[in-house]
N, C-alpha and C positions, 0 to 999 in steps of 0.2 A: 504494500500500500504506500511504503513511504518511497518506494520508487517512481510507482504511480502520481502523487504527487510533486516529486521535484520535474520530471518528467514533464507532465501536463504544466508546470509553472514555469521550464525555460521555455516553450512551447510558445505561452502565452505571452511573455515578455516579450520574445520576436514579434508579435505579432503587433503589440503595442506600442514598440519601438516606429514600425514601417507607419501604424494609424497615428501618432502622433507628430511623424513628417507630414503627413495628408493634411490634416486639424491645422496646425502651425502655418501651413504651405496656405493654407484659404485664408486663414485670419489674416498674416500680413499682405497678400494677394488683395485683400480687401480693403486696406489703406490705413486703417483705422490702429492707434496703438495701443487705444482701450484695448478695443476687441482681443488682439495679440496678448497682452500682459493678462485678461480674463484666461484666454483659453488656456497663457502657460500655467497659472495657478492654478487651474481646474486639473487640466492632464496633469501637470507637473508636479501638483502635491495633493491634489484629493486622490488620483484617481491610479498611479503606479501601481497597487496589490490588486485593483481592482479586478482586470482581466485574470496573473496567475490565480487570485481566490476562485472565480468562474471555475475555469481551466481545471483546478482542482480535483474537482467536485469530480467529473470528469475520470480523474486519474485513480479517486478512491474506489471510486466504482469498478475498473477496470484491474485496481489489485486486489480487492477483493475476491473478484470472480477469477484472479490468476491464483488465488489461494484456496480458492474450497474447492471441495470433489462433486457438492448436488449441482445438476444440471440447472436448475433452475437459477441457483444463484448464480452460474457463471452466464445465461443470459440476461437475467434480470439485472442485476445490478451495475455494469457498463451503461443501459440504456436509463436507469433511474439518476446514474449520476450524473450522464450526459440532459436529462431533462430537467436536474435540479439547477446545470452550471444555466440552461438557458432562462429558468426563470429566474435566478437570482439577476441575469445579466438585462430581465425586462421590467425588472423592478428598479435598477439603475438608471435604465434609459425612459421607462416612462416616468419616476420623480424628477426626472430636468425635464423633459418635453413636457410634461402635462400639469406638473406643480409650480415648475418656477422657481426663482433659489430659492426661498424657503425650504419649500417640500422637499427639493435633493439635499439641503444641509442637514432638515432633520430624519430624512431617509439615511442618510452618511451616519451620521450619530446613534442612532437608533437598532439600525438593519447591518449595514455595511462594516461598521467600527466593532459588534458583537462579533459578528461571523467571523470575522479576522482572526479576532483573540479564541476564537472555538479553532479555527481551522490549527494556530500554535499549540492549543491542546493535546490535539489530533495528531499532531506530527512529535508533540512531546512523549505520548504515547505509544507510538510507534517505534520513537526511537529506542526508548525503557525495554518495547517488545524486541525489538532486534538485538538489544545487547543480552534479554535474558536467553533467545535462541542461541545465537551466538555461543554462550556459557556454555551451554545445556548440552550443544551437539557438537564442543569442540573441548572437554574434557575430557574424552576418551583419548584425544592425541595427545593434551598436556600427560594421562599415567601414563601413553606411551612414553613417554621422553623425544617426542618429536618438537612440542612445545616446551621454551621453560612457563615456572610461574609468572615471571612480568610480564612474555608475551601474552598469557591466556589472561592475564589479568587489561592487558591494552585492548587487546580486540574486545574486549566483555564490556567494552563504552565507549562514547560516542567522543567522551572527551581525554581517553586514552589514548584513541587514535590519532586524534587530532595533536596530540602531545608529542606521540611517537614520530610521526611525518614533522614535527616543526622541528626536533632535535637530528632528525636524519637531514633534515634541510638546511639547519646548519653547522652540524657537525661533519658531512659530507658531499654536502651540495647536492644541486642541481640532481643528478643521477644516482644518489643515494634517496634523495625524496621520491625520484618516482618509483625506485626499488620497492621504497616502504608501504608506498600507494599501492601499491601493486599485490604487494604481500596482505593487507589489508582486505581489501577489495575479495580476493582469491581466498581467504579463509572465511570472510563474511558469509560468499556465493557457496562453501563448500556445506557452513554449516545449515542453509537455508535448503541445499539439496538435498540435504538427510531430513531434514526438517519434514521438509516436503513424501520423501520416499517414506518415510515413519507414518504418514497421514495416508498416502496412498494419491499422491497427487500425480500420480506422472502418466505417461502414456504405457501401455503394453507393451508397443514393441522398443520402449527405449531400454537400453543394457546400464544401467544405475551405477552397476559395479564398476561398468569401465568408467563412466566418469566420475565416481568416485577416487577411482586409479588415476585417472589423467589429471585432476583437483591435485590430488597429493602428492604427485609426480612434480608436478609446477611449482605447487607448496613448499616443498622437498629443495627443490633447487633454488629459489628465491630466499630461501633461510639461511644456505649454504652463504650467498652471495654476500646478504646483509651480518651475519657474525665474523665474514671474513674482510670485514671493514674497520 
């Protein structure tokens, strides 16, 4: 889910980025510097999260349904969160078309400014869940001795990793940080795929074990690299 969401959110920010040249391009096109200095405070400081929040919606829905095994949730909920991102996105655009400032400040305030602070929830939560996965399904490598403790202890949060990549960033640079990244990344994915295979999420004909094998294989060697730093 919390892929889904960062996902759907740079997604959306492109998107924002190109309609915010558009917006800017009419206003001063149109002579006025009111108009311009209006619209960059509107885009430019209400309205930034706007779209990724949309966008969102969108993504949870689609990790969801990348995470359970009932049919039904894996089509229902892509298209509920895809209908949620449009109406939140019509409640945006009809409080400025139809209310007027008012209406979209206290639509902003009310509607907009909540959803924001739920959607951090949402992703605070996610994150909690993927460091408790994480734990869960990559202590069987720490009693191997494949991991030590700090490493299981780094991948098991969000801001362990985050630690680990700034210290390889600057204790070996450039090509140490993306080692770490790397290393990262590749034990997160591993332990979401058992995660996964323990629920029964995968397809029939896929061989589990080899990419289990190929995960640890990668793993294996990226460890090598970074202790021999």
């Amino acid at each position: 889910m919390l892929d889904g969401i960062i996902y759907a959110s740079m997604t959306a920010l492109g998107f924002a980025m190109t309609e915010n040249i558009l917006y800017y391009g009419k206003a001063a096109a149109a002579g006025g510097g009111g108009a311009l200095t209006l619209t960059l405070i509107i885009r430019g400081f209400f309205a930034p999260f706007s779209h990724p929040l949309f966008t969102s919606l969108t993504g949870i829905g689609l990790g969801l349904a990348r995470q359970s095994t009932n049919i039904a949730v894996k089509l229902m909920t892509p298209i509920v969160g895809l209908l949620m991102a449009i109406f939140m996105h019509s409640i945006w655009n009809g409080s400025a078309v139809f209310g007027g400032g008012g209406i979209f400040l206290l639509t902003y305030i009310l509607v907009m400014v909540p959803a924001f602070i739920i959607m951090l929830v949402v992703i605070s939560f996610a994150l909690r869940r993927e460091g408790q996965v994480v734990r869960q399904f990559l202590v069987v490598d720490l009693e191997r001795g494949v991991l030590t403790r700090e490493e299981y202890d780094q991948l098991g949060s969000i801001l362990g990793r985050m630690g680990s990549s700034f210290r390889a960033l600057s204790q070996t640079g450039v090509k140490g940080w993306r080692a770490r990244m790397r290393f990262n990344q590749l034990a997160s994915e591993l332990a979401f795929h058992r995660s996964r295979v323990s629920r029964g999420v995968h397809s029939s004909s896929q061989d589990v074990l080899a990419r289990e094998a190929a995960y640890l294989q990668a793993l294996q060697a990226l460890i090598n690299e970074l202790r021999a730093r």
